[in-house]
C-alpha angles and dihedrals in degrees: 000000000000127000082242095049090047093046091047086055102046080059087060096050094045087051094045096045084043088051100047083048091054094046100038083049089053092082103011114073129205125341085102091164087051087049102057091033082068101041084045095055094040094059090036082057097228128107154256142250107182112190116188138137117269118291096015090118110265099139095037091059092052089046087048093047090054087054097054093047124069089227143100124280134190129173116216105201097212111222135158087254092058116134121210078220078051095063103016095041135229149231120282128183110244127193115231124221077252089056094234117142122240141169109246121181117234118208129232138218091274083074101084133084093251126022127174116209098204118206085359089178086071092066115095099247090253093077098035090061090056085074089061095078098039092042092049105036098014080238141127136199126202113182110310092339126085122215125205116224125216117271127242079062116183129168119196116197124192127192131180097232095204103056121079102163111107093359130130112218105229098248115245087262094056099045091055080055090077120071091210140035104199119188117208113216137205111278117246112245090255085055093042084059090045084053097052095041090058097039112038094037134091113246110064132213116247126193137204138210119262107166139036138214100262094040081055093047090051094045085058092052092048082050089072085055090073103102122216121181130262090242092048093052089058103049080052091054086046089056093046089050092047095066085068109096081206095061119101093226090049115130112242091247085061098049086039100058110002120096094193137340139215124308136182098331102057097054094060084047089057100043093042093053089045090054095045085045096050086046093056089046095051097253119125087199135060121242133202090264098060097059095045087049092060096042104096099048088040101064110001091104096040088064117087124208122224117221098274090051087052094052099043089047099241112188112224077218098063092037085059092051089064098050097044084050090052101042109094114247098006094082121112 
């Protein structure tokens, strides 16, 4: 591909991405970081935990994003009676024209291109572990046979950060499972009285699809185009690496009340979310502030907090503005 074909269709991308943000901003007001945070991890072809209080729009952003997508969309309304045959599917017995008798396989909510597992805490573990398989390999198994779920494939998780009683806490594996970690916060009073004006009047917003599921597979390939230096790369491994307590260059805060920090995965997650972030912006490159602008929804749920950090109410956010200021070349 030729520097002018790559940079034709970065046009594209920047137009496409530009296009789902304005529709999906049509009838969701505010939380802009939250917004982007969700388009960037769709085409990077990773997921979402939202966490919010209640009512501050989690599910209605999932439901208008699959609005905005020609694609398929379920809801898994996550409870303690929840079954893993509830959301994967199971084996029933069907009756042929010939009357014979066979086992079919009936297909559950994981099946569709998007599915949104709301108030997934509330699932016994047991079921919430079923979404391991489908969330890392976009697979299913079923006894001895593997399914093949619909690509793009995007799971968008919501959990109430405030109630504890009946919930179940996502264990540290299945965290790492989600690209990003978005915090919802309160709306300001001007967006309050957008809210009210879009949602207790009479005339309703209606949105339309802009994007379908191939256009947002090959935006997340264009997405690995992006380049980052070899020096940059490595001051984002440094402040993966910084969030160990058992790393020499880690700050005192981070020995002192983290258990453990982001591996691997969090650094794809990292790089991934800088490169998508420097390609909306017009840069074919990505800069040091796209990296420390990702970094929070990158790697705030990969870090683990001992039992110090749990009783004084450290945040994983502000832990992560000390070790981007003090990684060299990443401060702003």
């Amino acid at each position: 591909m030729s520097n002018v074909e790559l940079e034709q269709k970065f046009e594209a991308f920047r137009a496409d991405f530009e296009s789902l943000r304005r529709e999906i901003c049509k009838a969701f007001v505010g939380q802009a970081d939250v917004v982007e945070g969700v388009l960037t991890a769709l085409v990077a072809g990773g997921h979402v935990l939202l966490e919010g209080l209640p009512g501050m729009g989690k599910t209605a952003l999932a439901h208008i994003l699959a609005d905005v997508l020609d694609v398929s969309f379920q809801r898994i309304q996550c409870t303690p009676d929840l079954m893993s045959a509830d959301i994967i599917g199971t084996y029933v017995i069907m009756e042929t024209p010939e009357g014979r008798r066979t086992f079919e396989f009936q297909r559950g909510p994981l099946f569709s291109n998007i599915v949104l597992a709301d108030q997934i805490n509330r699932a016994m573990p047991k079921t919430q572990s079923a979404l391991l398989e489908a969330m890392d390999d976009t697979t299913v198994t079923v006894s001895t046979e593997t399914f093949q779920l619909p690509l793009p494939y995007f799971v968008i998780a919501t959990q109430n950060p405030l109630e504890l009683e009946g919930t179940f806490p996502l264990p540290e594996a299945q965290l790492d499972r989600f690209l990003f970690k978005l915090a919802m916060h309160r709306p300001t009073p001007e967006e309050m009285e957008t809210i009210l004006d879009r949602t207790t009047e009479a005339e309703a917003v209606i949105t339309q699809p802009v994007v379908d599921g191939p256009r947002v597979l090959e935006m997340g390939e264009l997405i690995r185009h992006v380049k980052i230096s070899t020096d940059l790369r490595r001051k984002a491994i440094r402040l993966v690496t910084s969030t160990d307590p058992a790393d020499s260059a880690a700050p005192e805060p981070v020995r002192r009340y983290v258990a453990h920090g982001a591996g691997p995965r969090g650094a794809q997650a990292l790089v991934l979310a800088a490169k998508t972030r420097a390609l909306v912006a017009g840069r074919t490159e990505v800069a040091p502030a796209d990296v420390r602008g990702a970094s929070a929804m990158a790697l705030r749920h990969r870090i683990a907090l001992n039992f110090d950090g749990q009783a004084e109410g450290i945040s994983p956010d502000s832990l992560l503005d000390q070790i981007v200021s003090q990684t060299a070349g990443l401060a702003g």
